[in-house]
mmCIF entry with sequence, helices, sheets and N, C-alpha, C, O atoms, coordinates in Angstrom:
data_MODEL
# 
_entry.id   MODEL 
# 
_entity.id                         1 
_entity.type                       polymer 
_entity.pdbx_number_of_molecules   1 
# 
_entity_poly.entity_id                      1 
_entity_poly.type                           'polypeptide(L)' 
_entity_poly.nstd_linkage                   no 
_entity_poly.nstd_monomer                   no 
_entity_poly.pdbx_seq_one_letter_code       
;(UNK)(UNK)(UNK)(UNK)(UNK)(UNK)(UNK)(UNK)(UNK)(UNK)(UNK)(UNK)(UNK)(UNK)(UNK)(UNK)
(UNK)(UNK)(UNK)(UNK)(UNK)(UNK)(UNK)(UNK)(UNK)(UNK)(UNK)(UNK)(UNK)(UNK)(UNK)(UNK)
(UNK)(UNK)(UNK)(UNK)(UNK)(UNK)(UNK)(UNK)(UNK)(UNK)(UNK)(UNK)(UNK)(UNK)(UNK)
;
_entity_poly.pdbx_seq_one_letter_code_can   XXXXXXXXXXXXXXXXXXXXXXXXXXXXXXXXXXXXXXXXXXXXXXX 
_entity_poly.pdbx_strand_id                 A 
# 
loop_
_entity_poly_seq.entity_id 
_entity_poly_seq.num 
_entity_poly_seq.mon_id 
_entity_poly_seq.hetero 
1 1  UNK n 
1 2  UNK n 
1 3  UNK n 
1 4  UNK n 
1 5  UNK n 
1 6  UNK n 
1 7  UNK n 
1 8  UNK n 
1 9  UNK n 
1 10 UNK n 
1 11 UNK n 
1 12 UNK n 
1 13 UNK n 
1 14 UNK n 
1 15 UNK n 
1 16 UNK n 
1 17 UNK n 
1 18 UNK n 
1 19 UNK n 
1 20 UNK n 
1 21 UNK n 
1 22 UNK n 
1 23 UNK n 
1 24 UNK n 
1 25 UNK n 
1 26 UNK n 
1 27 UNK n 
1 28 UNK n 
1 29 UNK n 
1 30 UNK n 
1 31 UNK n 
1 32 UNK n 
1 33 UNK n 
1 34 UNK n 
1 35 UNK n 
1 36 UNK n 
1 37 UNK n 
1 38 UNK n 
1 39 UNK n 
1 40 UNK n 
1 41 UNK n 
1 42 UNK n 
1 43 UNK n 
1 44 UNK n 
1 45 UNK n 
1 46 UNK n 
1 47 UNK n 
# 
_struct_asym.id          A 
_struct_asym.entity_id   1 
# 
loop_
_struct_conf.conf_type_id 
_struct_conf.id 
_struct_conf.pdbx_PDB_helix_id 
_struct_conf.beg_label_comp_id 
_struct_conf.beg_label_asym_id 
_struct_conf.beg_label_seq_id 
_struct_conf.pdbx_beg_PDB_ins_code 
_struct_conf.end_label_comp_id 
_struct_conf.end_label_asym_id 
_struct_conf.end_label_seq_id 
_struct_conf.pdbx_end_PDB_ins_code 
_struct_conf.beg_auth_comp_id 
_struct_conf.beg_auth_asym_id 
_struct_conf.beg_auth_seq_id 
_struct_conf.end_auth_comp_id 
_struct_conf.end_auth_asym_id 
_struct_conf.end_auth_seq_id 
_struct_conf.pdbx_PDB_helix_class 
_struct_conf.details 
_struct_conf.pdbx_PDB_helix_length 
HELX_P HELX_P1 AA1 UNK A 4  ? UNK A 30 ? UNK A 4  UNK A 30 1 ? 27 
HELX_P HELX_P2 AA2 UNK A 32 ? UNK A 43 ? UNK A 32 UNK A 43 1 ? 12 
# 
_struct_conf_type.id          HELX_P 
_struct_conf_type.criteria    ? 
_struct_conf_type.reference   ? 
# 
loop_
_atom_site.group_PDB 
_atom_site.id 
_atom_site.type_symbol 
_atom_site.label_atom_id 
_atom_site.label_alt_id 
_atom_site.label_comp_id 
_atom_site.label_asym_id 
_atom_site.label_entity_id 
_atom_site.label_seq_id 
_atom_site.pdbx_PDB_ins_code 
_atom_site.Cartn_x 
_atom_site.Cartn_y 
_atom_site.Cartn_z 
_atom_site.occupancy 
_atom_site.B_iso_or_equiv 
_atom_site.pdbx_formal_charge 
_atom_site.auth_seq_id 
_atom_site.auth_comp_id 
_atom_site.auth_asym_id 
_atom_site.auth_atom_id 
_atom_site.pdbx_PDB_model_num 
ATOM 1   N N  . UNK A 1 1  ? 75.649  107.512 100.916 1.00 0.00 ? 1  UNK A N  1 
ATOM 2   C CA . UNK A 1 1  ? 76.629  107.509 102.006 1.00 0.00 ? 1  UNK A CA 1 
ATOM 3   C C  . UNK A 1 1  ? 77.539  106.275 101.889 1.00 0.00 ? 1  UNK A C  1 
ATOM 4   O O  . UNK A 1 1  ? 78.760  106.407 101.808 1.00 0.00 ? 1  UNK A O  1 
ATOM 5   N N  . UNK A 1 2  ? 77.022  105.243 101.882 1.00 0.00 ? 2  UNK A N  1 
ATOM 6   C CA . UNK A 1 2  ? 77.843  104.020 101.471 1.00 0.00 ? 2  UNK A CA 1 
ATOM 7   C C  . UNK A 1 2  ? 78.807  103.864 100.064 1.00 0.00 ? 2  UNK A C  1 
ATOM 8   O O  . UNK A 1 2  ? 79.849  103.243 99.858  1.00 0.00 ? 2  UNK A O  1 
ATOM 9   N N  . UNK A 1 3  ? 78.086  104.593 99.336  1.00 0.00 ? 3  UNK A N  1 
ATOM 10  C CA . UNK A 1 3  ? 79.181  104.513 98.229  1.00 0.00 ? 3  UNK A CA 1 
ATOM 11  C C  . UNK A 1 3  ? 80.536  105.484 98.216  1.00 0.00 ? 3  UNK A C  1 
ATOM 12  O O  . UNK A 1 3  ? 81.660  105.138 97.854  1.00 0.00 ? 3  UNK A O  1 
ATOM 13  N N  . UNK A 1 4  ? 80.078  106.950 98.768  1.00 0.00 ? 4  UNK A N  1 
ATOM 14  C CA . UNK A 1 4  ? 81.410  107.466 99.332  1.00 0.00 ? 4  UNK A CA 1 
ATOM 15  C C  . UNK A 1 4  ? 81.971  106.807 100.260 1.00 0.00 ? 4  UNK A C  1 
ATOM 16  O O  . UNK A 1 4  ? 83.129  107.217 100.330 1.00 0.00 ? 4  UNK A O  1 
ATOM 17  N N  . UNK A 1 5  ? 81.746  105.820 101.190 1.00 0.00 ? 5  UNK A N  1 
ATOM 18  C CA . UNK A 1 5  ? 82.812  105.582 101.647 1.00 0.00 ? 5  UNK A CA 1 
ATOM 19  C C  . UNK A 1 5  ? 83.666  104.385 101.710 1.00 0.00 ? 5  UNK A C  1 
ATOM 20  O O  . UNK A 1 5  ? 84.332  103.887 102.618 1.00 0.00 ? 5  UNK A O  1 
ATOM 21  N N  . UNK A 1 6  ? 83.372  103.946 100.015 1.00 0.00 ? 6  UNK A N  1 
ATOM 22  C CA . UNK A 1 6  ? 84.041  103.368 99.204  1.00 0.00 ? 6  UNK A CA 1 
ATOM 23  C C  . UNK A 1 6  ? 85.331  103.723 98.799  1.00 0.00 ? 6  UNK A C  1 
ATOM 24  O O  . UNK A 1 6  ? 86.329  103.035 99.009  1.00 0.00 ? 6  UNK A O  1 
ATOM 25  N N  . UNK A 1 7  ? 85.306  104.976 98.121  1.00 0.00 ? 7  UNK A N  1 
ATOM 26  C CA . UNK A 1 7  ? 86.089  105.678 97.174  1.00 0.00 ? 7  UNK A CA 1 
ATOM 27  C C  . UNK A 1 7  ? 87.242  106.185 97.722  1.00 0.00 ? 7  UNK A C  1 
ATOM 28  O O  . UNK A 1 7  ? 88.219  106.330 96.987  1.00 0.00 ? 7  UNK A O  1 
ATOM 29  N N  . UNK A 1 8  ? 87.324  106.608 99.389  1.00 0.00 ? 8  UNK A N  1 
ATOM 30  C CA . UNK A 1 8  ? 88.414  106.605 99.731  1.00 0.00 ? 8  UNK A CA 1 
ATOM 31  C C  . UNK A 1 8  ? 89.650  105.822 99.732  1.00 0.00 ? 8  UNK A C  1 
ATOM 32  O O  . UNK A 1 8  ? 90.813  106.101 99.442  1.00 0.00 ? 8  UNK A O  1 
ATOM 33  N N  . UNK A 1 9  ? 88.933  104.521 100.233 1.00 0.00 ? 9  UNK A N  1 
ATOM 34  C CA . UNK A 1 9  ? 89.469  103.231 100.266 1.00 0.00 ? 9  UNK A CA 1 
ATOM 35  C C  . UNK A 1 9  ? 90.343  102.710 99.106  1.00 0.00 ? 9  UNK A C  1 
ATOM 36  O O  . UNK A 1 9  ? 91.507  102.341 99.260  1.00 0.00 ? 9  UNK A O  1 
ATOM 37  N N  . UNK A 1 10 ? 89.509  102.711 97.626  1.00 0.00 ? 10 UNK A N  1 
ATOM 38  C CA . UNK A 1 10 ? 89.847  103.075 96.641  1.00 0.00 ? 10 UNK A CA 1 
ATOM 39  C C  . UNK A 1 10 ? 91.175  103.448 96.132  1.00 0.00 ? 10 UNK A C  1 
ATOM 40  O O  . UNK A 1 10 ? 92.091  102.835 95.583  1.00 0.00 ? 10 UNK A O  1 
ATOM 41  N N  . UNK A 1 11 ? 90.917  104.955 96.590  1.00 0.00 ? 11 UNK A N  1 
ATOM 42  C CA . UNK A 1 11 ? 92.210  105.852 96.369  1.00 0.00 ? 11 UNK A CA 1 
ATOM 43  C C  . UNK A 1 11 ? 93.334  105.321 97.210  1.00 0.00 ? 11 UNK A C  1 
ATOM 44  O O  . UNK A 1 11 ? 94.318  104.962 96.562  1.00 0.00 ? 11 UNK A O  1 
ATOM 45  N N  . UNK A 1 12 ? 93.397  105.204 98.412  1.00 0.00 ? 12 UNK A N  1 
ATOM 46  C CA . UNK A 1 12 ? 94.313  104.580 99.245  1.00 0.00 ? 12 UNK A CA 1 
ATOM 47  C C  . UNK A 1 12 ? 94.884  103.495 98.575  1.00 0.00 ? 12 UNK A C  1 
ATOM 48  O O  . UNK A 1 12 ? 96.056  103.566 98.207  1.00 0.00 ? 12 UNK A O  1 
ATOM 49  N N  . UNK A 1 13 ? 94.110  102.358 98.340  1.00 0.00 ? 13 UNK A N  1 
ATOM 50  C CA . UNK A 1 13 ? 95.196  100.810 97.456  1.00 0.00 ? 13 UNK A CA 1 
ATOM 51  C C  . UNK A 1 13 ? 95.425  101.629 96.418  1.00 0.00 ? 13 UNK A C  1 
ATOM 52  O O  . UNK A 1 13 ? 96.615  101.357 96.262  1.00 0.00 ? 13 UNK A O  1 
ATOM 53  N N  . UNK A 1 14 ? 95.204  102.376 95.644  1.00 0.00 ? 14 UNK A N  1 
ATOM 54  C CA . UNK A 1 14 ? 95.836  102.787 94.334  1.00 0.00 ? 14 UNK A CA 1 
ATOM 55  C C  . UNK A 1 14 ? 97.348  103.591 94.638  1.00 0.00 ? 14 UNK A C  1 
ATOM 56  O O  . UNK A 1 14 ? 98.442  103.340 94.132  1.00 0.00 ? 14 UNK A O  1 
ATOM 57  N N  . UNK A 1 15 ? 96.966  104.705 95.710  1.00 0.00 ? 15 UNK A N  1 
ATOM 58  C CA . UNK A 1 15 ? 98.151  105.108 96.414  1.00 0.00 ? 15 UNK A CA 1 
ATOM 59  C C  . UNK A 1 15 ? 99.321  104.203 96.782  1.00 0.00 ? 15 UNK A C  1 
ATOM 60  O O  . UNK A 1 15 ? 100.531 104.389 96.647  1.00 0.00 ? 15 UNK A O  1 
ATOM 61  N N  . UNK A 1 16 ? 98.616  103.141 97.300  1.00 0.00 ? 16 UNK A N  1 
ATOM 62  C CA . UNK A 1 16 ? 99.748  102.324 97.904  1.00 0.00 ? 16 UNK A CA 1 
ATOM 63  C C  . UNK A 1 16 ? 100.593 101.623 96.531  1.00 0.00 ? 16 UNK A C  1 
ATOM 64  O O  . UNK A 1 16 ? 101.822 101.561 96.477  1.00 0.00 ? 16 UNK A O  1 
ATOM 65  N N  . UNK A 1 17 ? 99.884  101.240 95.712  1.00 0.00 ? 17 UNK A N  1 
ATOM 66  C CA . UNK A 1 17 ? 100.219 100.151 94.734  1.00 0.00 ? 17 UNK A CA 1 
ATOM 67  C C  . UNK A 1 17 ? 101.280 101.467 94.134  1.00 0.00 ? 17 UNK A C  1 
ATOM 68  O O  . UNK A 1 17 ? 102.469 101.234 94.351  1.00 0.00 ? 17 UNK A O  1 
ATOM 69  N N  . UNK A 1 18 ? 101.009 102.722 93.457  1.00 0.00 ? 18 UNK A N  1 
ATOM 70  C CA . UNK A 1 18 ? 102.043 103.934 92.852  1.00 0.00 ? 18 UNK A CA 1 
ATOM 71  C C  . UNK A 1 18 ? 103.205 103.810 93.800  1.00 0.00 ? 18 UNK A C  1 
ATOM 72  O O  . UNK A 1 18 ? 104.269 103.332 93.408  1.00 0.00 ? 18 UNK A O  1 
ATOM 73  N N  . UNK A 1 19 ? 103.038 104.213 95.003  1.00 0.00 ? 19 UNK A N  1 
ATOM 74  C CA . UNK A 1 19 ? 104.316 104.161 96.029  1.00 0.00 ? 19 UNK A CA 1 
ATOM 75  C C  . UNK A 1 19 ? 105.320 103.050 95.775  1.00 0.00 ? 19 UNK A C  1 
ATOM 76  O O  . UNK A 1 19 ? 106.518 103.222 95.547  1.00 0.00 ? 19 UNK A O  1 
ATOM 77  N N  . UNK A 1 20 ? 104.572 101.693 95.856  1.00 0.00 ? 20 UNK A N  1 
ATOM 78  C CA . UNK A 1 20 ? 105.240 100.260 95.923  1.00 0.00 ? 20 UNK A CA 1 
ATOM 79  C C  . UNK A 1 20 ? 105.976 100.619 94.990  1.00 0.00 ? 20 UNK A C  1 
ATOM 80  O O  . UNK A 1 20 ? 107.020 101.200 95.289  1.00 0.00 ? 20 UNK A O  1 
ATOM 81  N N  . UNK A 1 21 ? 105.617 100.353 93.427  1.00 0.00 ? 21 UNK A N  1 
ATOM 82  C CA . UNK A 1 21 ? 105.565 100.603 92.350  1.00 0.00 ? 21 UNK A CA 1 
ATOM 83  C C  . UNK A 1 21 ? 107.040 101.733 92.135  1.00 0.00 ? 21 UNK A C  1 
ATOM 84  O O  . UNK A 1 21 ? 108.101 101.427 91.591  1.00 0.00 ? 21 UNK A O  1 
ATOM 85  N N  . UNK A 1 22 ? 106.648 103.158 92.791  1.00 0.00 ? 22 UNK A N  1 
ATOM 86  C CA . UNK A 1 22 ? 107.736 103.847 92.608  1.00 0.00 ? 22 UNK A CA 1 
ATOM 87  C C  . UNK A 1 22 ? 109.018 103.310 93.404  1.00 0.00 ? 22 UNK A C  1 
ATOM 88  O O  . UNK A 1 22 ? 110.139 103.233 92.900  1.00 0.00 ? 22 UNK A O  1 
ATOM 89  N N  . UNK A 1 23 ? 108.703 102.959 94.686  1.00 0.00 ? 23 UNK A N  1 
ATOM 90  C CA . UNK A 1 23 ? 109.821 102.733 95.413  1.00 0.00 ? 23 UNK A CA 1 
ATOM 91  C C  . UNK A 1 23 ? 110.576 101.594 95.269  1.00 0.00 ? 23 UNK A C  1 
ATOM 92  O O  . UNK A 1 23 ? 111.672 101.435 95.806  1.00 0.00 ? 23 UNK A O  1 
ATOM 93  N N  . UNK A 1 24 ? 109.668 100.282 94.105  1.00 0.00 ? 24 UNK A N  1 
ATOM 94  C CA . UNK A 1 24 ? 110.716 99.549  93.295  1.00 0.00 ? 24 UNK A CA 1 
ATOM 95  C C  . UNK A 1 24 ? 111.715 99.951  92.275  1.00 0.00 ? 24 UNK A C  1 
ATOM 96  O O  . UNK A 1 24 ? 112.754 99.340  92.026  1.00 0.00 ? 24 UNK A O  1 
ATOM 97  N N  . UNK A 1 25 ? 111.095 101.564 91.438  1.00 0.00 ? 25 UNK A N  1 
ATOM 98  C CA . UNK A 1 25 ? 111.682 101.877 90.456  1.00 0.00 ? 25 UNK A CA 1 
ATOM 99  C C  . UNK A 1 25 ? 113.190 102.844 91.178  1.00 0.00 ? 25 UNK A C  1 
ATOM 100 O O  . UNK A 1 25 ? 114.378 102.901 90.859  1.00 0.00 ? 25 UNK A O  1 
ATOM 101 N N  . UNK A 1 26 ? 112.743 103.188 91.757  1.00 0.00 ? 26 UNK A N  1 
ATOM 102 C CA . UNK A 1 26 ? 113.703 104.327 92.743  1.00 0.00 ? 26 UNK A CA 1 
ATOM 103 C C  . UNK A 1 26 ? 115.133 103.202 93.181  1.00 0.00 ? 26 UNK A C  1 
ATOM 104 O O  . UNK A 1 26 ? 116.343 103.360 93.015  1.00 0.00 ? 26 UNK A O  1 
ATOM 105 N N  . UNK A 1 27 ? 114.434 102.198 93.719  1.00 0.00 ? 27 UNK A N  1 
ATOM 106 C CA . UNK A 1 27 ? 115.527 101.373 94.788  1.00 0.00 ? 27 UNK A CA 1 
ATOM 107 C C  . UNK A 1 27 ? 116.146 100.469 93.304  1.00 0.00 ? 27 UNK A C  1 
ATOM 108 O O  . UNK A 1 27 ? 117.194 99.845  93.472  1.00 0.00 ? 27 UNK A O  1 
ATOM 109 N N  . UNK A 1 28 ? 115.570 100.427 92.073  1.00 0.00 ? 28 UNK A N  1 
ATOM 110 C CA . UNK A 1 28 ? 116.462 99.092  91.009  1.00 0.00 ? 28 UNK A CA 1 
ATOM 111 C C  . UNK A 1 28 ? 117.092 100.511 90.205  1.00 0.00 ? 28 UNK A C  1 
ATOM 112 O O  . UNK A 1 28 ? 117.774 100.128 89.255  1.00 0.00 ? 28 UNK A O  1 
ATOM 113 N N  . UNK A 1 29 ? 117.072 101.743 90.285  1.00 0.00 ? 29 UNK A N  1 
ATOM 114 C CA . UNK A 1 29 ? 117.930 102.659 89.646  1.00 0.00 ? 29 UNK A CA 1 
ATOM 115 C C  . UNK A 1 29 ? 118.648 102.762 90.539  1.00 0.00 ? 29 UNK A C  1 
ATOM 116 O O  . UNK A 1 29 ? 119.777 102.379 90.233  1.00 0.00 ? 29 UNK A O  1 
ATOM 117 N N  . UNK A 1 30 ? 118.522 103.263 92.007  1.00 0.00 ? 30 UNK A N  1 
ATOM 118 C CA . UNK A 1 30 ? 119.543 103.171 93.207  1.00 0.00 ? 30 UNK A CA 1 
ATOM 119 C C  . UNK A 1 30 ? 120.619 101.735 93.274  1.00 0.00 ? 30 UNK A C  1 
ATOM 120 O O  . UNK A 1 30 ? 121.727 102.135 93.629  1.00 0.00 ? 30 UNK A O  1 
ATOM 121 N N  . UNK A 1 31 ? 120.626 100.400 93.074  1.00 0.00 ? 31 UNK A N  1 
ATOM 122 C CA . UNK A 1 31 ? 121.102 99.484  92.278  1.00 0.00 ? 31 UNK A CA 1 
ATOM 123 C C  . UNK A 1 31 ? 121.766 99.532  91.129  1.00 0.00 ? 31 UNK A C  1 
ATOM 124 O O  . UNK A 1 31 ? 122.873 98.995  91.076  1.00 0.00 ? 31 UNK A O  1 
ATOM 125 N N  . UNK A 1 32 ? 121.281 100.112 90.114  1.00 0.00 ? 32 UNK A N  1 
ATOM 126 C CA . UNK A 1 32 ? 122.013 100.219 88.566  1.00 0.00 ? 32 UNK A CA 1 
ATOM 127 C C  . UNK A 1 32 ? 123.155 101.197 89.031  1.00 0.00 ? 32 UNK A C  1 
ATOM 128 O O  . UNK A 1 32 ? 124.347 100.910 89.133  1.00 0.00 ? 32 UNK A O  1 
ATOM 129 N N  . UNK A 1 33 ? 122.456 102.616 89.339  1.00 0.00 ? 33 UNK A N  1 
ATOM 130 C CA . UNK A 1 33 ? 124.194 103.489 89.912  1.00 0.00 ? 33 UNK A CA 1 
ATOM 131 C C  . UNK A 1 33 ? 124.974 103.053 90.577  1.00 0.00 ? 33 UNK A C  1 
ATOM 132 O O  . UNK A 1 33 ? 126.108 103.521 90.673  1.00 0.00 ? 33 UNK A O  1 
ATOM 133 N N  . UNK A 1 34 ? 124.414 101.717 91.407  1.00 0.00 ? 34 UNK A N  1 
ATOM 134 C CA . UNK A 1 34 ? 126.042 101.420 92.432  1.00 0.00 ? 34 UNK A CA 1 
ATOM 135 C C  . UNK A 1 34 ? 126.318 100.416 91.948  1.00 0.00 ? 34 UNK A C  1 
ATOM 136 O O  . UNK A 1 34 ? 127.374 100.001 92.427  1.00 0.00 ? 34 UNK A O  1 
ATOM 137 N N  . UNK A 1 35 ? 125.714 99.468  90.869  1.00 0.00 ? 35 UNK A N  1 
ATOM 138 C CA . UNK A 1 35 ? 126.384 98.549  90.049  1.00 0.00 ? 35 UNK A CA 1 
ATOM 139 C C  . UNK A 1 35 ? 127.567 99.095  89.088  1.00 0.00 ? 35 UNK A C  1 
ATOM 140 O O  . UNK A 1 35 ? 128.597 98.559  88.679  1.00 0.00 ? 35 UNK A O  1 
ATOM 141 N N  . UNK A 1 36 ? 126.907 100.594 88.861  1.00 0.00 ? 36 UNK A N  1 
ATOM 142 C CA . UNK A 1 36 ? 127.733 100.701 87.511  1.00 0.00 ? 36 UNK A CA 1 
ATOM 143 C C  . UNK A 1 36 ? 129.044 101.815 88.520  1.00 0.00 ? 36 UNK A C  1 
ATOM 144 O O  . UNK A 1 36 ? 130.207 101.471 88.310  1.00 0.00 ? 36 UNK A O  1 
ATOM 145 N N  . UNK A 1 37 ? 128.920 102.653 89.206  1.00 0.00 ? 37 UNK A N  1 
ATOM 146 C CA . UNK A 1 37 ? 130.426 103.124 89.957  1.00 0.00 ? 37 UNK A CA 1 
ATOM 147 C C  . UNK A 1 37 ? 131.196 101.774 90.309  1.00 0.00 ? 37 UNK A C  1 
ATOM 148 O O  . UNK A 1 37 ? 132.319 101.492 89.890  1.00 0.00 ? 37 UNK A O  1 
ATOM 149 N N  . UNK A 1 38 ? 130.189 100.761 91.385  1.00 0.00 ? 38 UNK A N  1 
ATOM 150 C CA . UNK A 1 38 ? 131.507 99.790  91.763  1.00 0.00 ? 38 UNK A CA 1 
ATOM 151 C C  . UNK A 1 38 ? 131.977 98.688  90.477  1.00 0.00 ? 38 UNK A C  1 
ATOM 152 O O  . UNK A 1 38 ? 132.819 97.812  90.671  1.00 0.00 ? 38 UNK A O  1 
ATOM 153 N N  . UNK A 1 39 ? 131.476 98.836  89.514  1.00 0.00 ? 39 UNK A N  1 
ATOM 154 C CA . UNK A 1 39 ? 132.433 98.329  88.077  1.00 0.00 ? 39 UNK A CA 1 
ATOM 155 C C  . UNK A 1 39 ? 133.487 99.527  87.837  1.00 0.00 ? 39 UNK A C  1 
ATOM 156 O O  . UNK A 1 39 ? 134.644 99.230  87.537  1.00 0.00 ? 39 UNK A O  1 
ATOM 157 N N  . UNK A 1 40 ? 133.172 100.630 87.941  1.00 0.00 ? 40 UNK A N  1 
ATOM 158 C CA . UNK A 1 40 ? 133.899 102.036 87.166  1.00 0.00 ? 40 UNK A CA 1 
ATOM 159 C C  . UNK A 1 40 ? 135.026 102.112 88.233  1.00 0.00 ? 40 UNK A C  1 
ATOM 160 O O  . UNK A 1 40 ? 136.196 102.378 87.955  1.00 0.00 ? 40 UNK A O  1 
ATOM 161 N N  . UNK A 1 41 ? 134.629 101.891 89.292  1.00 0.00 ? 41 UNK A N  1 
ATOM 162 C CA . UNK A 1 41 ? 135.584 101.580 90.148  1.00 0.00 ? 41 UNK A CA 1 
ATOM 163 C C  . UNK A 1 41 ? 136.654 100.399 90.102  1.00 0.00 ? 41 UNK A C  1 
ATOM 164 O O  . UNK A 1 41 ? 137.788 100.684 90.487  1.00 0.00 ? 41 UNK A O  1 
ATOM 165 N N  . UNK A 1 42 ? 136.445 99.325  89.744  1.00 0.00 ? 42 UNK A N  1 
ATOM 166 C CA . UNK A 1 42 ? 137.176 98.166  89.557  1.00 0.00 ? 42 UNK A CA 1 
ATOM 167 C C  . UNK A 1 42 ? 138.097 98.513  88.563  1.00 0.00 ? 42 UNK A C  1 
ATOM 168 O O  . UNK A 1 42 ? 139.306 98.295  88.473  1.00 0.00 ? 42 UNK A O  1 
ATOM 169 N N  . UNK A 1 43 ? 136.966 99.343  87.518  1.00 0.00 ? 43 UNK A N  1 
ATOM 170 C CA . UNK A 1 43 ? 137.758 99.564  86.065  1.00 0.00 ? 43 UNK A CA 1 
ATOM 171 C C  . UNK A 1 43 ? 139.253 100.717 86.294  1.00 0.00 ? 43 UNK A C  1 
ATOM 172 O O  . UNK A 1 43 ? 140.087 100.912 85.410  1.00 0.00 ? 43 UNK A O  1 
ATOM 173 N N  . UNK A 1 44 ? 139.277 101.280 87.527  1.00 0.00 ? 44 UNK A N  1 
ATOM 174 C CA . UNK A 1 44 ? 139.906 102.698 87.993  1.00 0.00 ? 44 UNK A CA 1 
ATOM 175 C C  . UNK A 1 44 ? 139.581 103.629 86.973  1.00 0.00 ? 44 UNK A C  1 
ATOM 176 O O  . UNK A 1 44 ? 140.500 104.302 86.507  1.00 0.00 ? 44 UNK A O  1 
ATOM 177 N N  . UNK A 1 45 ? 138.287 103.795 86.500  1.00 0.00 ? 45 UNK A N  1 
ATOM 178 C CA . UNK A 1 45 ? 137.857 105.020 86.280  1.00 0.00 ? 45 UNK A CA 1 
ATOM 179 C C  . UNK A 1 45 ? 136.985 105.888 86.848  1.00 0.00 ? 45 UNK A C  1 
ATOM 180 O O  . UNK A 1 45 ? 136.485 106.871 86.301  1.00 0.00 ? 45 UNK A O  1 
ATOM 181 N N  . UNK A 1 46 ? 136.741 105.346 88.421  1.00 0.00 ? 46 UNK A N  1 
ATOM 182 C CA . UNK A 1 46 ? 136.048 106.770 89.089  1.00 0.00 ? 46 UNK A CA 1 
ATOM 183 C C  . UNK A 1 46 ? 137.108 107.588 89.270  1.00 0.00 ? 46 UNK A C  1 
ATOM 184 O O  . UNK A 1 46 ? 138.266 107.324 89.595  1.00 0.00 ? 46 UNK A O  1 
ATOM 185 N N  . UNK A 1 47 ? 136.380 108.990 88.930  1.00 0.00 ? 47 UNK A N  1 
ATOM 186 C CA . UNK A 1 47 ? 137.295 110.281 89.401  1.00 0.00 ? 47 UNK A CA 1 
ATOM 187 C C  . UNK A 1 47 ? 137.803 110.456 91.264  1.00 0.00 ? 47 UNK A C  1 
ATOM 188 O O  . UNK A 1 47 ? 138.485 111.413 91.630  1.00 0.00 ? 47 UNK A O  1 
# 
């Protein structure tokens, strides 16, 4: 009994750490696209 109710716990920080993890990768690509329009923009090559 004690060791299952370990393993949830477990799964949860691992969950959290993927999320963190993704939602750094998500938000520094969300960054790179508006770095690179507001240059393309400067450049007057957005459509």
């Amino acid at each position: 009994m004690g060791r299952r109710s370990q393993a949830p716990k477990s799964i949860w920080k691992r969950l959290g750490w993927l999320v963190l993890i993704w939602a750094l990768g998500v938000g520094a690509l969300g960054a790179v696209a508006l770095g690179v329009r507001w240059i393309m923009g400067l450049a007057g090559l957005s459509p």
